[in-house]
MOPAC internal coordinates of N, CA, C and O (Angstrom, degrees):
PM7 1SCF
backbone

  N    0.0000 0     0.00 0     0.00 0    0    0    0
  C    1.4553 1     0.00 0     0.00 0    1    0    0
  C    1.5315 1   110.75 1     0.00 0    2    1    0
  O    1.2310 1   115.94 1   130.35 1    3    2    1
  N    1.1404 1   125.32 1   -49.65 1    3    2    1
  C    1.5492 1   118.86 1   177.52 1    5    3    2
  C    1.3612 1   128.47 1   -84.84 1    6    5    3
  O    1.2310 1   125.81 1  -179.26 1    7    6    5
  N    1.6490 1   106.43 1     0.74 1    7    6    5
  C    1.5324 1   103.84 1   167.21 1    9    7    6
  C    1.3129 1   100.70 1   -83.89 1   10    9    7
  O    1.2310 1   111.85 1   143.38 1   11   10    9
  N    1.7035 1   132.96 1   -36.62 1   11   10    9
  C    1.0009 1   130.34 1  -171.93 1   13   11   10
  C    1.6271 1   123.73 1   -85.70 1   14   13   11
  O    1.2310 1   121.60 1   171.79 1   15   14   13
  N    1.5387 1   114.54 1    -8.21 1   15   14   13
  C    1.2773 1   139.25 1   161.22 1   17   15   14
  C    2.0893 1    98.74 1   -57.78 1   18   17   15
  O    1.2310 1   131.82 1    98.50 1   19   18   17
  N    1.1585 1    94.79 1   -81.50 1   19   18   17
  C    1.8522 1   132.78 1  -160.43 1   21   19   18
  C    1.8800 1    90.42 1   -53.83 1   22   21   19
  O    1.2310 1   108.63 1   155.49 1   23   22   21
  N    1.6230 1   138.88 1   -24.51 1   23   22   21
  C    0.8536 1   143.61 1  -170.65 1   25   23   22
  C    1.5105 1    90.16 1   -86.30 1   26   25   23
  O    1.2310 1   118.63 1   105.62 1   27   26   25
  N    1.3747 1   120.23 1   -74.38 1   27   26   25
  C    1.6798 1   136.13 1  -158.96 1   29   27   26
  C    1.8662 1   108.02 1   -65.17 1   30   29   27
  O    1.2310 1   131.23 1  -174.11 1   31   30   29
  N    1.4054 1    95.94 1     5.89 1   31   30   29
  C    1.6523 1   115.08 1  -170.23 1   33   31   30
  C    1.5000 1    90.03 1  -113.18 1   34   33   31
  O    1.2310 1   116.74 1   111.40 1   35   34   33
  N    0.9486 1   123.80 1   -68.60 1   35   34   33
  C    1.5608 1   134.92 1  -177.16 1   37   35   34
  C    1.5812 1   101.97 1   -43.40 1   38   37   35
  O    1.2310 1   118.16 1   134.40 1   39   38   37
  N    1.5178 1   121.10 1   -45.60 1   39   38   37
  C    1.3464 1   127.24 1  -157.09 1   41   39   38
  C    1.5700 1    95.55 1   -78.72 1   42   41   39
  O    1.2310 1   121.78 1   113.49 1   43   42   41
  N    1.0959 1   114.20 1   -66.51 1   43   42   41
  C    1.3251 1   133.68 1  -173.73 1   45   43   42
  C    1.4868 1   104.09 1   -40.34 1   46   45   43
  O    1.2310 1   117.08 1    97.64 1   47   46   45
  N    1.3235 1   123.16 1   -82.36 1   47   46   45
  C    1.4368 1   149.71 1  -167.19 1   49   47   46
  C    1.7526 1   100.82 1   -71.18 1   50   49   47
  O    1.2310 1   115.43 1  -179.78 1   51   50   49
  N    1.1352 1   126.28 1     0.22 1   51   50   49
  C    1.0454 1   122.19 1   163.79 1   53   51   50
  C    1.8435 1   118.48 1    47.43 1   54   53   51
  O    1.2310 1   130.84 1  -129.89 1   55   54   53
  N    1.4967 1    96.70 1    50.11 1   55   54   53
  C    1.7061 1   102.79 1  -171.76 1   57   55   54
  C    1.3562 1    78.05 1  -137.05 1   58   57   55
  O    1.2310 1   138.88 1   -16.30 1   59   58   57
  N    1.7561 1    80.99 1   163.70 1   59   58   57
  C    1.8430 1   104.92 1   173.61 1   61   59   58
  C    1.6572 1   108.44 1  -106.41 1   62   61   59
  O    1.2310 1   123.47 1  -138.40 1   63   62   61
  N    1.1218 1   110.94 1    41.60 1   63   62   61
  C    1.6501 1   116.33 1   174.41 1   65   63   62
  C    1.4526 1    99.78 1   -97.17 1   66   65   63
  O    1.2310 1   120.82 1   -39.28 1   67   66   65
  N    1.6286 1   116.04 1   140.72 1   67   66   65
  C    1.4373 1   132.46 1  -161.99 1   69   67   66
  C    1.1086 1    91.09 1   -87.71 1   70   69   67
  O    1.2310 1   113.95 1    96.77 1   71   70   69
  N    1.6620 1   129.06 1   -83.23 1   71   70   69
  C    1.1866 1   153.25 1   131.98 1   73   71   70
  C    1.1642 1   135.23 1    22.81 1   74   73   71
  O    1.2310 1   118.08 1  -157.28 1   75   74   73
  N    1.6479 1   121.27 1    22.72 1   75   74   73
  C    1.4809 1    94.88 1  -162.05 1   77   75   74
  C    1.8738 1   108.46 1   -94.22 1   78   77   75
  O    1.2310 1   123.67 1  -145.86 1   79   78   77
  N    1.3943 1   110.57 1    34.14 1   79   78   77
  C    1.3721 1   100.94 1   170.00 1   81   79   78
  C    1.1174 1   107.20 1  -151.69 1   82   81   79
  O    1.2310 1   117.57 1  -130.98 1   83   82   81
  N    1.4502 1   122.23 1    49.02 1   83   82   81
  C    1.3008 1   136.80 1   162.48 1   85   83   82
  C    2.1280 1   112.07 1   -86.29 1   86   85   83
  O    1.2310 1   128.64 1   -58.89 1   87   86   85
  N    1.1767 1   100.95 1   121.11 1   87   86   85
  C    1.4118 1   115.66 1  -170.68 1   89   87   86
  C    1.6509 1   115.00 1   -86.29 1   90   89   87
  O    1.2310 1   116.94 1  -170.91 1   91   90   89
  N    1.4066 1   123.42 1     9.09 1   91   90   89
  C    1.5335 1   146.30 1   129.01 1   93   91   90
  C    0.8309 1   142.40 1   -67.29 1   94   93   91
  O    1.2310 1   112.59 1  -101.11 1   95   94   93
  N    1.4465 1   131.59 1    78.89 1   95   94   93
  C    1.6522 1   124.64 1  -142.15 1   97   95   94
  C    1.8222 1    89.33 1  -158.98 1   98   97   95
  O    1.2310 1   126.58 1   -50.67 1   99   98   97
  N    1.4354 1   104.95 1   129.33 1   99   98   97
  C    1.4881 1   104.04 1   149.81 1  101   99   98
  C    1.2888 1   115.34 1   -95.28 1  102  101   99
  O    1.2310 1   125.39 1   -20.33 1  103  102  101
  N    1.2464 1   107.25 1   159.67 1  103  102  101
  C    2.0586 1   113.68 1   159.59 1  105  103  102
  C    1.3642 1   110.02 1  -138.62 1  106  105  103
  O    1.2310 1   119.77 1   -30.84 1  107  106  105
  N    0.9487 1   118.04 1   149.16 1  107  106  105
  C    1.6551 1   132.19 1   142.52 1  109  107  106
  C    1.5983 1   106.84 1   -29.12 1  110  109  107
  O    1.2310 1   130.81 1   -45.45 1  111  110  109
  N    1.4488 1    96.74 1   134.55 1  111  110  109
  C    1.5926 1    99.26 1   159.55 1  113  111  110
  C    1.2614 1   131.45 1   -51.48 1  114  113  111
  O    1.2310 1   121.98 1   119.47 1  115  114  113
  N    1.3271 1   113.81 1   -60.53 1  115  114  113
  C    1.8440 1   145.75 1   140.34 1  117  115  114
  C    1.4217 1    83.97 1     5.81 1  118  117  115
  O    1.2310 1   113.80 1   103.34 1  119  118  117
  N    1.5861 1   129.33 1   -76.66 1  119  118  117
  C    1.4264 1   124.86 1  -136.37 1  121  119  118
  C    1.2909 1   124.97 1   -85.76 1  122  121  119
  O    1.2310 1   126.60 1   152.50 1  123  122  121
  N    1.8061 1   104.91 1   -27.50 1  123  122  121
  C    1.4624 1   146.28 1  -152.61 1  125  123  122
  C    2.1680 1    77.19 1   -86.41 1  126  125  123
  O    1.2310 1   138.23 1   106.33 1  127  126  125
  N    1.4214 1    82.27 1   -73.67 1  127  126  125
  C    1.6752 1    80.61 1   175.24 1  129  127  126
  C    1.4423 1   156.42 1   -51.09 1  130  129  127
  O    1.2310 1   133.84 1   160.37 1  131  130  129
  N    1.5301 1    90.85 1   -19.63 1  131  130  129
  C    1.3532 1   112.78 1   172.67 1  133  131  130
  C    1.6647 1   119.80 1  -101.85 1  134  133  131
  O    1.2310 1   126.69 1  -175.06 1  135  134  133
  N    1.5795 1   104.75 1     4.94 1  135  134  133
  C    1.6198 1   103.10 1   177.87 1  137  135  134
  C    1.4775 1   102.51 1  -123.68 1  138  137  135
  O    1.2310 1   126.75 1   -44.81 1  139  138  137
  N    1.1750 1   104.62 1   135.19 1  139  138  137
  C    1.3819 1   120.45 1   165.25 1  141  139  138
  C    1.1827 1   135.17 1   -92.24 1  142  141  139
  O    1.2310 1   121.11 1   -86.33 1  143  142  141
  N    1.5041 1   115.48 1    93.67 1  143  142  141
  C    1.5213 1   120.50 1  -173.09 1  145  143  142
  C    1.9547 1   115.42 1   -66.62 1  146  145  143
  O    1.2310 1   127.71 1   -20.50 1  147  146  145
  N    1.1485 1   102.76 1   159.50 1  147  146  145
  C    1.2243 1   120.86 1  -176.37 1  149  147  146
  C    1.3300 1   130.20 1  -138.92 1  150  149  147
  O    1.2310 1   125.20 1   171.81 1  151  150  149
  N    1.6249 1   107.62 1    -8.19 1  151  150  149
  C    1.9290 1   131.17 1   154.74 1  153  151  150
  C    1.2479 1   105.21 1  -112.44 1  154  153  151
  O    1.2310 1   134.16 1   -28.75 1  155  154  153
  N    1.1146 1    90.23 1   151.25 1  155  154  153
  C    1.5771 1   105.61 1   177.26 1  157  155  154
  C    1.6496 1    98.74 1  -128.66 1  158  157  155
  O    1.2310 1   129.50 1    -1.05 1  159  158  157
  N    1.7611 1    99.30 1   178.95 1  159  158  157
  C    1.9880 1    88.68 1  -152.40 1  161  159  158
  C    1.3205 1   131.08 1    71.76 1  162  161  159
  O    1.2310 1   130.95 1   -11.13 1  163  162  161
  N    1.2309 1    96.47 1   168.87 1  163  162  161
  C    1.3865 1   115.06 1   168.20 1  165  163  162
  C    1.3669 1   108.63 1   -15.96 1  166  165  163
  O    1.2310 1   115.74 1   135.57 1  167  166  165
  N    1.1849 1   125.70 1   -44.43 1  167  166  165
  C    1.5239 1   117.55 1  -155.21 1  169  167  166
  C    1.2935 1   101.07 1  -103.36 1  170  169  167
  O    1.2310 1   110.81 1   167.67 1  171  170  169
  N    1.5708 1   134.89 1   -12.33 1  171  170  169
  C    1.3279 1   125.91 1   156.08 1  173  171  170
  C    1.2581 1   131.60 1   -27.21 1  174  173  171
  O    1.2310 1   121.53 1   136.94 1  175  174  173
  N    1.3327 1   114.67 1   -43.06 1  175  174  173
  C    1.5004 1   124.42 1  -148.96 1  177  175  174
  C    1.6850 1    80.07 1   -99.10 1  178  177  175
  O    1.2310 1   108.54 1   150.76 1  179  178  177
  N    1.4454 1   139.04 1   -29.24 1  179  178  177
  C    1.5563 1   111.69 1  -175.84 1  181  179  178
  C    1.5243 1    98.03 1   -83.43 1  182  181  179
  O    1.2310 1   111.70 1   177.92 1  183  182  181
  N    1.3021 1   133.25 1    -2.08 1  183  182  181
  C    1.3459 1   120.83 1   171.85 1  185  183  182
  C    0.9523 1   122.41 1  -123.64 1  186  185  183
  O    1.2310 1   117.40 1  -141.90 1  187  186  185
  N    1.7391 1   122.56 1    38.10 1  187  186  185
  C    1.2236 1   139.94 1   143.76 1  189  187  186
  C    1.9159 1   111.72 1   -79.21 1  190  189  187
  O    1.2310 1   131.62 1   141.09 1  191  190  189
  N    1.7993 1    95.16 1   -38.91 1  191  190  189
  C    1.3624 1   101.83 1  -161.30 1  193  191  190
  C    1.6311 1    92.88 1   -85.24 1  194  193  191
  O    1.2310 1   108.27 1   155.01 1  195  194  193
  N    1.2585 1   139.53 1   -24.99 1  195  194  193
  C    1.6170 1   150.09 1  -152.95 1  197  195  194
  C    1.2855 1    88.01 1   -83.04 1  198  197  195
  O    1.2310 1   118.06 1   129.68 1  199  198  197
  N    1.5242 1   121.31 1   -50.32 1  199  198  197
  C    1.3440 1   125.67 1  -166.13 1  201  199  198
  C    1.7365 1   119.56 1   -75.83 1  202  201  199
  O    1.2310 1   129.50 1   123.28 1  203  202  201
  N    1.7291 1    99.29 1   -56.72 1  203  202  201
  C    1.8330 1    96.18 1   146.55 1  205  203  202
  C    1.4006 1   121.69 1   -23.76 1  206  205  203
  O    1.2310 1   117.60 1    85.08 1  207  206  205
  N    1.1931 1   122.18 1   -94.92 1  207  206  205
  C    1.2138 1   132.20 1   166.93 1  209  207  206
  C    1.3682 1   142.21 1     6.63 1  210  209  207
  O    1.2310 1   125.29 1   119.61 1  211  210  209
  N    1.8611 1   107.45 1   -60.39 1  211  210  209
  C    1.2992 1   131.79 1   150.82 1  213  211  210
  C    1.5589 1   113.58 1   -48.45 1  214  213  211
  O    1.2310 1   122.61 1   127.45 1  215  214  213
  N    2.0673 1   112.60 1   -52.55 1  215  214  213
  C    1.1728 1   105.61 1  -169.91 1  217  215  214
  C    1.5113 1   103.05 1   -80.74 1  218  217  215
  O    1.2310 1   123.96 1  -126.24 1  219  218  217
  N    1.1076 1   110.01 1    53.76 1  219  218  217
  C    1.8651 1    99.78 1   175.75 1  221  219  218
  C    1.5220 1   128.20 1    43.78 1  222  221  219
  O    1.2310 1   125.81 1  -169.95 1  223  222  221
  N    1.5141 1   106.44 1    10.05 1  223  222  221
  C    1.7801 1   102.75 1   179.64 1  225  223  222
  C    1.7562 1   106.52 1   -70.91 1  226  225  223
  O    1.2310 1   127.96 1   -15.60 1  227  226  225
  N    1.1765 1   102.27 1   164.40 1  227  226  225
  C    1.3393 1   101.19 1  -160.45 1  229  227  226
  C    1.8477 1    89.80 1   -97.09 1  230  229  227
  O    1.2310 1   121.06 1   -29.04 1  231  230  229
  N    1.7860 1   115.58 1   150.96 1  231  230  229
  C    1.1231 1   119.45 1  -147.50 1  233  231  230
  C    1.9202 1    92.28 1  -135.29 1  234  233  231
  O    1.2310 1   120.09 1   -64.82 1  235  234  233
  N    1.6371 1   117.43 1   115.18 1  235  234  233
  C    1.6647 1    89.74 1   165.20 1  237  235  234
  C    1.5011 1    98.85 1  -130.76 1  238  237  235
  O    1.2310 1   136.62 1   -22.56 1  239  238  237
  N    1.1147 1    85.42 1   157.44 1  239  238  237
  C    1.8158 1   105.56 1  -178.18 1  241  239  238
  C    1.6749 1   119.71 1  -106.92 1  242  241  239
  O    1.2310 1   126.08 1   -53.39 1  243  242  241
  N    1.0035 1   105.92 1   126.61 1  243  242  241
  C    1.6491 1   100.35 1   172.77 1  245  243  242
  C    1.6605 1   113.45 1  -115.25 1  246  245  243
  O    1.2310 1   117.95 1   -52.32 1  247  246  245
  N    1.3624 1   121.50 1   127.68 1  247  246  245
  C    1.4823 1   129.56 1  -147.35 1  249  247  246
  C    1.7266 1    90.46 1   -84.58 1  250  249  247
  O    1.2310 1   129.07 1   -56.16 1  251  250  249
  N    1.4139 1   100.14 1   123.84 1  251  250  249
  C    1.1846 1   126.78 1   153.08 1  253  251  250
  C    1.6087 1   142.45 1  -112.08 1  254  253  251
  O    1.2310 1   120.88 1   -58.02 1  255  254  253
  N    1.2642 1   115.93 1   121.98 1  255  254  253
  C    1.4988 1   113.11 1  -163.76 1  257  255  254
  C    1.5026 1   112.81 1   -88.38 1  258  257  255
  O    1.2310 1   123.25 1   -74.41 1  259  258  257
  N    1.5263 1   111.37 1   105.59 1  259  258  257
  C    1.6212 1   133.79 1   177.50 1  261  259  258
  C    1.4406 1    98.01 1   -49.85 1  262  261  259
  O    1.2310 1   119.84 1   -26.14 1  263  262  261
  N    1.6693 1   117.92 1   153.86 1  263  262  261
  C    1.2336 1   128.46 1   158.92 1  265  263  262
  C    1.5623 1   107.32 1  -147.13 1  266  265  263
  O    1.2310 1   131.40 1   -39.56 1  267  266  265
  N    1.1307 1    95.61 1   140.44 1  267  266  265
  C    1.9894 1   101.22 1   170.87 1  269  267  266
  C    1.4711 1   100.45 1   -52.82 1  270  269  267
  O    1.2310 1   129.35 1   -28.76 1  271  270  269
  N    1.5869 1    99.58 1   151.24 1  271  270  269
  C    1.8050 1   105.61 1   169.97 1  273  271  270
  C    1.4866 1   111.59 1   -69.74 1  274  273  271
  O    1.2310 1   115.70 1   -34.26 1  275  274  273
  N    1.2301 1   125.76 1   145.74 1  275  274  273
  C    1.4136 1   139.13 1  -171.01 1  277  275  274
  C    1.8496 1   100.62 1  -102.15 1  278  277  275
  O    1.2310 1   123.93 1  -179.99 1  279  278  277
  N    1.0312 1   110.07 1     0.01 1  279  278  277
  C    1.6578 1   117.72 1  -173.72 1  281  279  278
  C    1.3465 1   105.46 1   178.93 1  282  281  279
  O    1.2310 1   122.08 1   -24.30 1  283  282  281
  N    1.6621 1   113.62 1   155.70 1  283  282  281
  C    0.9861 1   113.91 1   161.24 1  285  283  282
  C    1.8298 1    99.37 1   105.34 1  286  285  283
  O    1.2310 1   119.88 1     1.41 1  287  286  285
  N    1.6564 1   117.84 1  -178.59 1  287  286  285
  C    1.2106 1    98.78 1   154.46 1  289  287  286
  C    1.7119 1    89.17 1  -172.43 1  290  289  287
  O    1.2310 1   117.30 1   -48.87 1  291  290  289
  N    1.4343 1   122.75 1   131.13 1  291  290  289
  C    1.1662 1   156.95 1   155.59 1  293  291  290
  C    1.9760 1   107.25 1    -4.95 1  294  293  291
  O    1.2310 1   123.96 1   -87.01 1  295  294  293
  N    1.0592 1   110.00 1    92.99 1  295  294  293
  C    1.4790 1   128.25 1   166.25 1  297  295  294
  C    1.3296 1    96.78 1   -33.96 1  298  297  295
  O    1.2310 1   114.83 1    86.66 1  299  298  297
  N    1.4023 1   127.40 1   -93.34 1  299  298  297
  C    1.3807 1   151.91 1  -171.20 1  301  299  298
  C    1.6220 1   109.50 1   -27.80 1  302  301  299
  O    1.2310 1   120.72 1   -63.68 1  303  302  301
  N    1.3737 1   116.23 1   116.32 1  303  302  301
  C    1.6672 1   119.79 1  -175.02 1  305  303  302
  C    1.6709 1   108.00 1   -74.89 1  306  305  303
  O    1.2310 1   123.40 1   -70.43 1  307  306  305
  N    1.1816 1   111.09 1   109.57 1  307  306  305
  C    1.7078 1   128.13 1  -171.42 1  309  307  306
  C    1.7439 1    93.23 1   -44.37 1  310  309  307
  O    1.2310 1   123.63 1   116.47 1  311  310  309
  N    1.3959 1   110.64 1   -63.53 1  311  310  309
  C    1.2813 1   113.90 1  -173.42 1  313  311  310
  C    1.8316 1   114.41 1   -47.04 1  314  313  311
  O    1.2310 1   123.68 1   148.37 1  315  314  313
  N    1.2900 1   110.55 1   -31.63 1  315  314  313
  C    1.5806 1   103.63 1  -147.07 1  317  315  314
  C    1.7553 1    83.34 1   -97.43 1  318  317  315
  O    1.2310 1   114.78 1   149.31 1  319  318  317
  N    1.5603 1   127.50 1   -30.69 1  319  318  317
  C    1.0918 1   125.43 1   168.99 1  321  319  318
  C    1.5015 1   124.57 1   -54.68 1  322  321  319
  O    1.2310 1   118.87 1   147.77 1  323  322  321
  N    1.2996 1   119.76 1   -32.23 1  323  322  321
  C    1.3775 1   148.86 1   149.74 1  325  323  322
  C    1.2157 1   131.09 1   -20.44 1  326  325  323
  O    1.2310 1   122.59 1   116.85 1  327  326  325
  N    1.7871 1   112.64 1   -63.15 1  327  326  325
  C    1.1122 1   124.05 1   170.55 1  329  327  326
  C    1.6588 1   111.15 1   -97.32 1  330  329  327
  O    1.2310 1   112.64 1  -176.46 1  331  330  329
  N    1.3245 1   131.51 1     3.54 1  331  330  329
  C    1.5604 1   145.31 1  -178.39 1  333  331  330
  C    1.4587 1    80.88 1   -82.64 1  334  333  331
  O    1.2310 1   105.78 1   115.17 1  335  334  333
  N    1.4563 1   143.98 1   -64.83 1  335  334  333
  C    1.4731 1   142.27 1  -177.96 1  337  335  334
  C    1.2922 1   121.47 1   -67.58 1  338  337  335
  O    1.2310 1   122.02 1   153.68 1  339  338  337
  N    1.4033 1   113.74 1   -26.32 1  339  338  337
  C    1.2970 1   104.96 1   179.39 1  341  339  338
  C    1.7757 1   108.49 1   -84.96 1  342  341  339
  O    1.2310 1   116.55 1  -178.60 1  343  342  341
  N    1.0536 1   124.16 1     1.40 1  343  342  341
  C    1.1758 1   146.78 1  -142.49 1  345  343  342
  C    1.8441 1   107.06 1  -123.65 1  346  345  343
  O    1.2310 1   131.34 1   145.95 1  347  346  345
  N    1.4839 1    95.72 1   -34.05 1  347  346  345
  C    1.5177 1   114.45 1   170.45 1  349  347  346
  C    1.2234 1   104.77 1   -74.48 1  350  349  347
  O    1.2310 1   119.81 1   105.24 1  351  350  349
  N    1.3252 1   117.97 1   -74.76 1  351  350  349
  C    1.1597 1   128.38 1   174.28 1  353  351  350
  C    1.3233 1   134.72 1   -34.41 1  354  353  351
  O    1.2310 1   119.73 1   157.45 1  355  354  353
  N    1.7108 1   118.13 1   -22.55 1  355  354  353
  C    1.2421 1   120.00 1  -178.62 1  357  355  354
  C    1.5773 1   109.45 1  -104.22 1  358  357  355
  O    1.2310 1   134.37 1   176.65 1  359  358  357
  N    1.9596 1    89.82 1    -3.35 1  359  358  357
  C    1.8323 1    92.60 1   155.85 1  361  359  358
  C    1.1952 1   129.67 1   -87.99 1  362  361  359
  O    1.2310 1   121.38 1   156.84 1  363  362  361
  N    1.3965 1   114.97 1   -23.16 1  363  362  361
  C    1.5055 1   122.39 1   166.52 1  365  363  362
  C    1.3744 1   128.50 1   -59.75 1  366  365  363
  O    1.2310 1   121.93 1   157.07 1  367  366  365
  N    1.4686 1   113.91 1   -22.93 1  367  366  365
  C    1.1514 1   133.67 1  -148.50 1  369  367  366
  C    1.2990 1    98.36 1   -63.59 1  370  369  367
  O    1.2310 1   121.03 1   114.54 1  371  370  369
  N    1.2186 1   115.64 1   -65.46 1  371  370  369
  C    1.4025 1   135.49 1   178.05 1  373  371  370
  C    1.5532 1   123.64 1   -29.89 1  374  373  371
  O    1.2310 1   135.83 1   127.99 1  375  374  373
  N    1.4320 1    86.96 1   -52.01 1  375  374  373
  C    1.5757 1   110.64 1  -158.64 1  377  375  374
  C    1.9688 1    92.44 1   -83.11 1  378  377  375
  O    1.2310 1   123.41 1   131.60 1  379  378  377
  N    1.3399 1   111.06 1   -48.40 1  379  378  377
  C    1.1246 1    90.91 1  -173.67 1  381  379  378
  C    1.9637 1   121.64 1   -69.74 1  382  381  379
  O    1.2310 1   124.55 1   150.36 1  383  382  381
  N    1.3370 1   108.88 1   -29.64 1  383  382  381
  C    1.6024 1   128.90 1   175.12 1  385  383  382
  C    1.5990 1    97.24 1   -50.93 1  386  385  383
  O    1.2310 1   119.78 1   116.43 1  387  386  385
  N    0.9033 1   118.03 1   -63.57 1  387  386  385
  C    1.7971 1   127.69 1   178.19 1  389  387  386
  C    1.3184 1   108.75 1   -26.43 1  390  389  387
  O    1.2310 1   134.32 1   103.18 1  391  390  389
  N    1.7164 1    89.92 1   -76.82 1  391  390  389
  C    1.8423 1    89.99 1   177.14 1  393  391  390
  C    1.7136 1   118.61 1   -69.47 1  394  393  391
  O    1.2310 1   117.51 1   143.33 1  395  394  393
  N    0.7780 1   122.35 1   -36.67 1  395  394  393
  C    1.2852 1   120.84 1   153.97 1  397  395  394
  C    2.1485 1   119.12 1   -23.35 1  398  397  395
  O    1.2310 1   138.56 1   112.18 1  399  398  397
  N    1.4372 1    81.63 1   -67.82 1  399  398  397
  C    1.7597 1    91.01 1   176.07 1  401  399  398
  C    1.6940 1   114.34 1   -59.34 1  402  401  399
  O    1.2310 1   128.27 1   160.58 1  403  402  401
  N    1.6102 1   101.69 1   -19.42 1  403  402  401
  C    1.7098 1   112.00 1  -158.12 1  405  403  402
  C    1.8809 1    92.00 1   -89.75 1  406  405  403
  O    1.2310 1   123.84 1   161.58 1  407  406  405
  N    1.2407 1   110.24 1   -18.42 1  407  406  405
  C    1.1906 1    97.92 1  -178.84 1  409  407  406
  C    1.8808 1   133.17 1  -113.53 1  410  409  407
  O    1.2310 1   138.93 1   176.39 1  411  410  409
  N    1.7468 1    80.90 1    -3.61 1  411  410  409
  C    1.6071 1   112.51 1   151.96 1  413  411  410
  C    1.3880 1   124.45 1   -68.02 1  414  413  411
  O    1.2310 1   118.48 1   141.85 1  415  414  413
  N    1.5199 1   120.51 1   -38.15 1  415  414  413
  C    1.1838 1   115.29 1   175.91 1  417  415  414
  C    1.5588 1   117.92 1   -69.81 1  418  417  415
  O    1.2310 1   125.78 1   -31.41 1  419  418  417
  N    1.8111 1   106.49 1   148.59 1  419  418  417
  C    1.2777 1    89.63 1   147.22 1  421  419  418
  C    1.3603 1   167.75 1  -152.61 1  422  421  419
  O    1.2310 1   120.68 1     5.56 1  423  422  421
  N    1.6165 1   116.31 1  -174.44 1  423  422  421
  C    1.5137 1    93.40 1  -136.94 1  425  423  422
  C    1.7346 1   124.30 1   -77.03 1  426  425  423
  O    1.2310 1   114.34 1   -35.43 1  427  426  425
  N    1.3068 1   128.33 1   144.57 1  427  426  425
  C    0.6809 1   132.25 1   177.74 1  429  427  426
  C    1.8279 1   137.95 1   -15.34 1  430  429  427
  O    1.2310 1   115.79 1   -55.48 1  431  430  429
  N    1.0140 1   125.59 1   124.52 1  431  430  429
  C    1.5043 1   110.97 1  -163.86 1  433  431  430
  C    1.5456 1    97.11 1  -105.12 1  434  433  431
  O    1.2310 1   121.06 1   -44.26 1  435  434  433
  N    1.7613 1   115.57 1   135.74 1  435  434  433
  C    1.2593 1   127.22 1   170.40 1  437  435  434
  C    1.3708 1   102.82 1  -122.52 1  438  437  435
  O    1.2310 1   129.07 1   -40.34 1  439  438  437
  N    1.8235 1   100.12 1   139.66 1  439  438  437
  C    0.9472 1   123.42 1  -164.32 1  441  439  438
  C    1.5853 1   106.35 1  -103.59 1  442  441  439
  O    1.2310 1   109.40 1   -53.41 1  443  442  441
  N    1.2381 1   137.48 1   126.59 1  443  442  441
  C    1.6413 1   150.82 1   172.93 1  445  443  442
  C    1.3364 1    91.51 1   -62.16 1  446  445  443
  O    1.2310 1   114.86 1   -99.14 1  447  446  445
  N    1.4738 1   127.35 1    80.86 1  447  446  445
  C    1.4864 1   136.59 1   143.61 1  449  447  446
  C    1.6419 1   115.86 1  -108.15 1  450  449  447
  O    1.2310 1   118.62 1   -53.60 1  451  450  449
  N    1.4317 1   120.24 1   126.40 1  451  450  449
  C    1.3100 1   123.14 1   171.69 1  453  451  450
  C    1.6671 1   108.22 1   -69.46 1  454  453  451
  O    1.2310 1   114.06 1   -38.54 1  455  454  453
  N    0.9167 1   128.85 1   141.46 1  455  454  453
  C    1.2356 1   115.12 1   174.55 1  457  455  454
  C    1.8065 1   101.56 1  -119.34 1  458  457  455
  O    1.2310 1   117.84 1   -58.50 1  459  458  457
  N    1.1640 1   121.72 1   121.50 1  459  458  457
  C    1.4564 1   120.41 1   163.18 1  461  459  458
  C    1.6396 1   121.05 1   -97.94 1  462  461  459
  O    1.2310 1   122.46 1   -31.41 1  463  462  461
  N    1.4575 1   112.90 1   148.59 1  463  462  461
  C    1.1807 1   132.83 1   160.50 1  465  463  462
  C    1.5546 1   118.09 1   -22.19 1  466  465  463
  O    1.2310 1   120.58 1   -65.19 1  467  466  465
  N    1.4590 1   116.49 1   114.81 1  467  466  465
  C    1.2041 1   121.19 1  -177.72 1  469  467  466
  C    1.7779 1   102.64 1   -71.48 1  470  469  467
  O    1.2310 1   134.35 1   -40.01 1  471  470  469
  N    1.7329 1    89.86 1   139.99 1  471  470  469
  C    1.8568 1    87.61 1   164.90 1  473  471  470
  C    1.0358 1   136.09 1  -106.78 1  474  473  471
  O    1.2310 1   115.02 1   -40.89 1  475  474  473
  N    1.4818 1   127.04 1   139.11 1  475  474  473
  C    1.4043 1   155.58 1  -159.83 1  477  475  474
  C    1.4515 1    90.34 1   -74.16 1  478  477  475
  O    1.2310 1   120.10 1   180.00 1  479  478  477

């Protein structure tokens, strides 16, 4: 699930972060404060970083090597986490295509004309 999460995150969001649903993450206050979450859980923390991301904050990663649990077994329903991302993602979609298109277009050219007061 999170290689195939952290791929469709990467693709989308157009970053080179492996990781995007790793639940170990510092931030800046700055960032924490300036984004407004809208999941809670597990899936908060990839749309704290999804949302960073978009706003251009700068993002670093330090490579860590995943392992399956050796005991124990995972609270969190694989399935319901599943569609919480697929579900993110088809909210981003929008938002990121937009700006995407907003920065394809182009922009308008203004011309250095004074314009004076018509006379009566």
């Amino acid at each position: 699930l999170g290689r195939t999460a952290s791929v469709c995150y990467r693709l989308l969001v157009n970053s080179r972060i492996h990781s995007w649903t790793s639940l170990f993450c510092a931030y800046r206050r700055e960032v924490v404060k300036n984004i407004v979450l809208e999941s809670k859980g597990a899936l908060a923390s990839t749309e704290l970083l999804t949302k960073a991301a978009l706003r251009g904050y700068r993002i670093s990663e330090l490579p860590v090597n995943l392992r399956r649990r050796t005991f124990g077994r995972s609270r969190i329903s694989t399935l319901g986490l599943s569609l919480a991302h697929v579900s993110h993602l088809a909210q981003l979609m929008p938002v990121v295509f937009t700006a995407r298109l907003g920065r394809l277009r182009p922009t308008p050219r203004t011309t250095a004309v004074k314009h004076t007061p018509a006379l009566k």
